[in-house]
C-alpha positions as CSV (number, residue, x, y, z in Angstrom):
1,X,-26.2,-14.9,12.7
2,X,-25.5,-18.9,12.0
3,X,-28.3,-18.9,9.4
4,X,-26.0,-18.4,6.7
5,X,-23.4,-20.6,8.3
6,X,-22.4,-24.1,7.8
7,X,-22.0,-25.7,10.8
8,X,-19.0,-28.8,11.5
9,X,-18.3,-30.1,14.6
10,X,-16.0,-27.4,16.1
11,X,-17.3,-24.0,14.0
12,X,-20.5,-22.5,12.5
13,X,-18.5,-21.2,8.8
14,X,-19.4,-18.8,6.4
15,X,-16.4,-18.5,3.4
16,X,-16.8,-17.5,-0.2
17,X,-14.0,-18.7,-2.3
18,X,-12.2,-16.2,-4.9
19,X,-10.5,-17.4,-8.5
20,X,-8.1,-14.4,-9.2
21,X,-8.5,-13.4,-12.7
22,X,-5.1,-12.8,-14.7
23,X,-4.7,-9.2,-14.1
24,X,-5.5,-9.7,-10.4
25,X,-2.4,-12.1,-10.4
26,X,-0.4,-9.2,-12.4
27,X,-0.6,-7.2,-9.4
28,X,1.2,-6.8,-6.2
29,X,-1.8,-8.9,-4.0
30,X,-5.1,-10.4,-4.5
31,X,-7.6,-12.0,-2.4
32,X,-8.3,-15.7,-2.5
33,X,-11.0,-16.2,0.5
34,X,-12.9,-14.1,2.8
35,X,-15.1,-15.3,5.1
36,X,-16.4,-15.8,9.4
37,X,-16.8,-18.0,11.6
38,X,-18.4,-18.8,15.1
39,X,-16.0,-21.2,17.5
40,X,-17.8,-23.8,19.3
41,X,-15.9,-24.8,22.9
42,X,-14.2,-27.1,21.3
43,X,-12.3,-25.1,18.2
44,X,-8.8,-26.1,18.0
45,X,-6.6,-25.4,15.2
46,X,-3.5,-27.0,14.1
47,X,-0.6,-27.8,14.2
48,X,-0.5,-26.9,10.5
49,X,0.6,-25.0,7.8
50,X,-0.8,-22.8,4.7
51,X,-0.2,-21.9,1.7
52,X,-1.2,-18.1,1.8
53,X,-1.4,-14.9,3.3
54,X,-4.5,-15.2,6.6
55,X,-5.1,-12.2,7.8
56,X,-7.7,-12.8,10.7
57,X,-9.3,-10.4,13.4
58,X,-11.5,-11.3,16.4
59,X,-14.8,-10.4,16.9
60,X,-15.8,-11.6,20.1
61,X,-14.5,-14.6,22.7
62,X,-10.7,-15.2,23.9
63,X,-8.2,-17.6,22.9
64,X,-4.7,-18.5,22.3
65,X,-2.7,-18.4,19.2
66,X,1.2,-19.7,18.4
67,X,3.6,-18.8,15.6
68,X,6.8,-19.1,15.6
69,X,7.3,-20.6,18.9
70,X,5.5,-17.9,19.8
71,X,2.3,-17.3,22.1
72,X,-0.2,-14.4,22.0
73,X,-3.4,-14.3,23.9
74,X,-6.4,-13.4,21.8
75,X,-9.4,-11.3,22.5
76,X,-12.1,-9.2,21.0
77,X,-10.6,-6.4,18.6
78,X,-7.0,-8.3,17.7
79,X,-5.9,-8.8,14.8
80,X,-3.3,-12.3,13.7
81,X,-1.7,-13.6,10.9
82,X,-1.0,-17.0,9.7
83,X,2.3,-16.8,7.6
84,X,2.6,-19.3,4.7
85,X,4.7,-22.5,5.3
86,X,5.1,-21.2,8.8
87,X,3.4,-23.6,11.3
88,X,0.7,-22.2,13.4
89,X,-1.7,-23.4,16.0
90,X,-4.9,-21.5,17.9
91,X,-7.9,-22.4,19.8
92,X,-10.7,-20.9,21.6
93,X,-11.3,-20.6,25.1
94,X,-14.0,-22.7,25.9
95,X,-15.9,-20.2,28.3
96,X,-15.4,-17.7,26.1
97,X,-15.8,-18.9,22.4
98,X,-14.1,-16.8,19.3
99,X,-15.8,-15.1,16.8
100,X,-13.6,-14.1,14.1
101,X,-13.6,-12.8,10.0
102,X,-10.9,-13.1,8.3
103,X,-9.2,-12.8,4.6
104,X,-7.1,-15.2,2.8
105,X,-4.6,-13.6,-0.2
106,X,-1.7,-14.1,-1.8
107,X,1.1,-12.1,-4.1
108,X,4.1,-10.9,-4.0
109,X,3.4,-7.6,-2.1
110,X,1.4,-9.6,0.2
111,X,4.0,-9.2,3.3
112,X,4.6,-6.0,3.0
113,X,0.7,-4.8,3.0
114,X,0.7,-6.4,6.6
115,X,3.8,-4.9,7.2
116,X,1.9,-1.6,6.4
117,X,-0.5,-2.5,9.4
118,X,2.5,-4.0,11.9
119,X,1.7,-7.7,11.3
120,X,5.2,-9.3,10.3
121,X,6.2,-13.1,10.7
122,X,8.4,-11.9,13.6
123,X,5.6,-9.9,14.9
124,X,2.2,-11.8,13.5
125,X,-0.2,-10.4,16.4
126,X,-1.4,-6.7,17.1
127,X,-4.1,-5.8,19.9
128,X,-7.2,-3.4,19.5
129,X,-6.3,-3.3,15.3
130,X,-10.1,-4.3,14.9
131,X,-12.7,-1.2,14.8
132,X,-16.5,-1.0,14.0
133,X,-15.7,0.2,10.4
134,X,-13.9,-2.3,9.7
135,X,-15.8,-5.5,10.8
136,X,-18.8,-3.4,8.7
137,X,-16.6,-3.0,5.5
138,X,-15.2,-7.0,5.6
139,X,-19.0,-8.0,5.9
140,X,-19.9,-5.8,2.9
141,X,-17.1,-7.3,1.5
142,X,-18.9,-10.6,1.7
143,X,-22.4,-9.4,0.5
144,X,-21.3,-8.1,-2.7
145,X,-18.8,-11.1,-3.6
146,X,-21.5,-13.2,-2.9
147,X,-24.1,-12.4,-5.6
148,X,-22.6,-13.4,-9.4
149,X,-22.7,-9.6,-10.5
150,X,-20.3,-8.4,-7.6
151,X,-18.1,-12.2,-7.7
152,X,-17.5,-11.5,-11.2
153,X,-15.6,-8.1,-10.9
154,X,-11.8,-8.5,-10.5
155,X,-12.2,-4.6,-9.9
156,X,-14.6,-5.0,-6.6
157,X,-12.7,-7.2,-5.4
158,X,-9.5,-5.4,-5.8
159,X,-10.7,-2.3,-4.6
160,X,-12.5,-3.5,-1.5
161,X,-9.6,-5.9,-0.6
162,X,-7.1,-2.6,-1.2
163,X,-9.6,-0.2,0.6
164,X,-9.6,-2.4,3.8
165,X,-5.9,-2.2,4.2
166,X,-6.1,1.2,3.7
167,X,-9.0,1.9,6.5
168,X,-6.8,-0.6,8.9
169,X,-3.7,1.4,8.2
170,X,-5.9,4.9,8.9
171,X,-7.2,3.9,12.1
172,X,-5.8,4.6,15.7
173,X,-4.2,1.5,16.2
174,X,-1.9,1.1,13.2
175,X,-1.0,5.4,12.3
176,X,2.2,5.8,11.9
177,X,3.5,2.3,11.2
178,X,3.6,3.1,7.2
179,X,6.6,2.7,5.8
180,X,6.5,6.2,4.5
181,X,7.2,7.4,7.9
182,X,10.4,5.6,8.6
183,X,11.7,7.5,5.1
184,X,14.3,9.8,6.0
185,X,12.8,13.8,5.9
186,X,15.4,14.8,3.3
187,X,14.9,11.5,1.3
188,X,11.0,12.4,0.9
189,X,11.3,15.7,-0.1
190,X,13.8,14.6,-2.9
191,X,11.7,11.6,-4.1
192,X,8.6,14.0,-4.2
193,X,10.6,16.7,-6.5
194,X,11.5,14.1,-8.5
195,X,7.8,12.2,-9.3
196,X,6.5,15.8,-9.4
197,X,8.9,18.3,-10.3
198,X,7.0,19.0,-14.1
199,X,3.3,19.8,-11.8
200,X,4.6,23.1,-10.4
201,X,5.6,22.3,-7.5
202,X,7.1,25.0,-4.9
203,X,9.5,24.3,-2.4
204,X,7.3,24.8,0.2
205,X,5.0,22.4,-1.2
206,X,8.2,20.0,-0.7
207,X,8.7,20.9,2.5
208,X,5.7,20.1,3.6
209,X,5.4,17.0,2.2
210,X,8.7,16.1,4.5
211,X,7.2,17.7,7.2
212,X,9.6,20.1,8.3
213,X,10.2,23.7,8.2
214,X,11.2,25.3,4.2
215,X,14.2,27.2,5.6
216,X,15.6,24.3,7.1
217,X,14.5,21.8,4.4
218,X,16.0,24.5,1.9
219,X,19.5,24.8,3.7
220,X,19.8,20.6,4.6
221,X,19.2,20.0,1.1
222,X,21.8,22.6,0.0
223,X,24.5,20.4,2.5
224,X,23.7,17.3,1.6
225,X,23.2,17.5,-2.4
226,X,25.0,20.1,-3.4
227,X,22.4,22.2,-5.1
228,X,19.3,24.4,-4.3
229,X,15.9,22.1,-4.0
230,X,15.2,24.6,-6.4
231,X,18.2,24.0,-8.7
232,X,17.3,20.3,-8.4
233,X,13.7,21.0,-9.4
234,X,15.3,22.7,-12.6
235,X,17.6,19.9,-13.5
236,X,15.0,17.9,-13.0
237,X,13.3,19.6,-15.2
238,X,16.0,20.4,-18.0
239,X,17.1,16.8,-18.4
240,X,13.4,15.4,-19.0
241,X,13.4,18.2,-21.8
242,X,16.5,17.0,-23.1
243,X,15.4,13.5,-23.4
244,X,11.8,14.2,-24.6
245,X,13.9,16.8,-27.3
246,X,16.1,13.6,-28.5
247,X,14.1,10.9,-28.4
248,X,10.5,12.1,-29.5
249,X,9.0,14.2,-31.9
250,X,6.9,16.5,-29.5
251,X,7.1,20.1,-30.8
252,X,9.2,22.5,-28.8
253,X,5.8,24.2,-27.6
254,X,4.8,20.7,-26.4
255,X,8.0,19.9,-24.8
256,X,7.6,23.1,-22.6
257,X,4.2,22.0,-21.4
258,X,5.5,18.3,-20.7
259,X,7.9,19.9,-18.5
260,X,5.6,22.3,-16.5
261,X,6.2,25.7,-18.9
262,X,3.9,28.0,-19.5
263,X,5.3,28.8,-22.4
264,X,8.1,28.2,-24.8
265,X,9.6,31.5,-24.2
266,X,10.3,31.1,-20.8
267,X,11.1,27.3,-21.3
268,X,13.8,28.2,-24.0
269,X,15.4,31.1,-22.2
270,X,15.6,28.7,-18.9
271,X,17.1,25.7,-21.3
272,X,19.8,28.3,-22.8
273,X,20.8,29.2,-19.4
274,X,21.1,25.4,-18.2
275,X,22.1,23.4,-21.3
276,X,23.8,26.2,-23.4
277,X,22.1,25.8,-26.3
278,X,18.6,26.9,-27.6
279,X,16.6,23.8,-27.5
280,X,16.1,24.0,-31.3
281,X,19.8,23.6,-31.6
282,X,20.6,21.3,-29.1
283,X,17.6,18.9,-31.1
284,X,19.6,19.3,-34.1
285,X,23.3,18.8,-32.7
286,X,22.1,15.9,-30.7
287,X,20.1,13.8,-33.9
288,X,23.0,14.5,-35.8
289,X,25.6,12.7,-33.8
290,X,22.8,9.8,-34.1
């Protein structure tokens, strides 16, 4: 395992250094290091600081790690994070020396990805996060970074560094900490109609997107906003055709389509009944107060 390690006086190190291409820096997060290392008994870290997001998981051994005036034993499986500018320190124990891999990254979603897997400055340490498939995908992770082809792809990189938060966030030890779950019920179902209300949606595709029953979701929605979720699907719906009838130059056909019609018959007879106006004439009334 230490043949492709460096070795210093308290660690056997392998780490493969990342320049984040432009668009990588136009995103929410990007990687900056990945790598492993080996403890010897006498690995000792800080007291120090860094600039960046670590996010590190322990392979093998025990230790001891401090954040925040905080301690947290370490063992196989765990996963810690070193928060930038926040002074951490961690060692091995020497009877039992660590073996960790960890990822270095930075941006300005970077917190809240490790939120997404319960690591938090107030909470940096998490116990059993660590699973076989993940180890294997960080060490693939490596092997294709390392060769010029695969350390040239802003694209790998993004996609395997995304990926592994995803598989950490799928996995026993982290389900249910998204911050999806702690939306509201009523709140999902709302922001779903209104990302999808022009794919054809049903209201008990809604509902079970929130999770709960349709009769129920039907009749809270009702109470708390006033109209049907199928009313709101329909306004939804009416004031993106009113806007797309203004302010483009789609046909009235296309308009209907962009709005999840199948038709313009049945698009114009629901836009009389809503707006008041054919949307022919509600085009011409509105461009000619312009």
């Amino acid at each position: 395992m230490t043949e492709s390690m460096k070795e210093d006086h308290h660690e056997f190190l392998d780490i493969i250094f990342f320049t984040p291409s432009e668009f990588e820096k136009a995103g929410g997060a990007w990687p900056i290091r990945i790598g492993r290392n080996i403890a010897k008994s006498n690995y000792h870290i800080g007291p120090r600081t860094t600039p960046y997001h670590y996010l590190l998981f322990v392979l093998e051994g025990e230790g001891t790690f401090i954040q925040n005036g905080q301690r947290h034993a370490l063992r196989a499986k765990d996963a810690f994070c070193l928060f930038p500018h926040v002074t951490h320190e961690y060692w091995t124990d020497s009877e039992a020396p660590l073996q960790k891999i960890f990822i270095a990254f930075d941006g300005t979603h970077a917190a809240e990805l490790l939120s997404r897997i319960g690591l938090t400055p107030e909470s940096p340490h998490r116990s059993g996060v660590l699973i076989a498939e993940t180890a294997s995908s960080m060490r693939s992770f490596m092997e294709e970074v390392r060769t010029p082809q695969g350390g040239a792809s802003d694209l790998g990189r993004l996609i395997r560094f995304l990926g592994l938060f995803d598989r950490i966030a799928r996995s026993p030890a982290t389900k249910g900490l998204q911050p999806d779950s702690t939306v509201p019920w009523l709140q999902k179902g709302k922001e779903y109609m209104e990302l999808h209300f022009a794919g054809g949606i049903t209201v008990e595709g809604v509902s079970a997107h929130a999770g709960v029953d349709r009769t129920h979701f039907a009749k809270q929605f009702r109470k708390a906003y006033d109209l049907s979720p199928v009313q709101y699907i329909q306004q939804l719906k009416m004031n993106q055709a009113k806007r797309l009838l203004v302010q483009t130059s789609l046909s009235l056909t296309e308009v209907a389509h962009s709005v999840g019609y199948p038709d313009l018959f049945s698009f114009s007879k629901a836009f009389k009944k809503q707006v008041g106006l054919p949307p022919n004439r509600y085009r011409t009334a509105e461009s000619s107060k312009g």
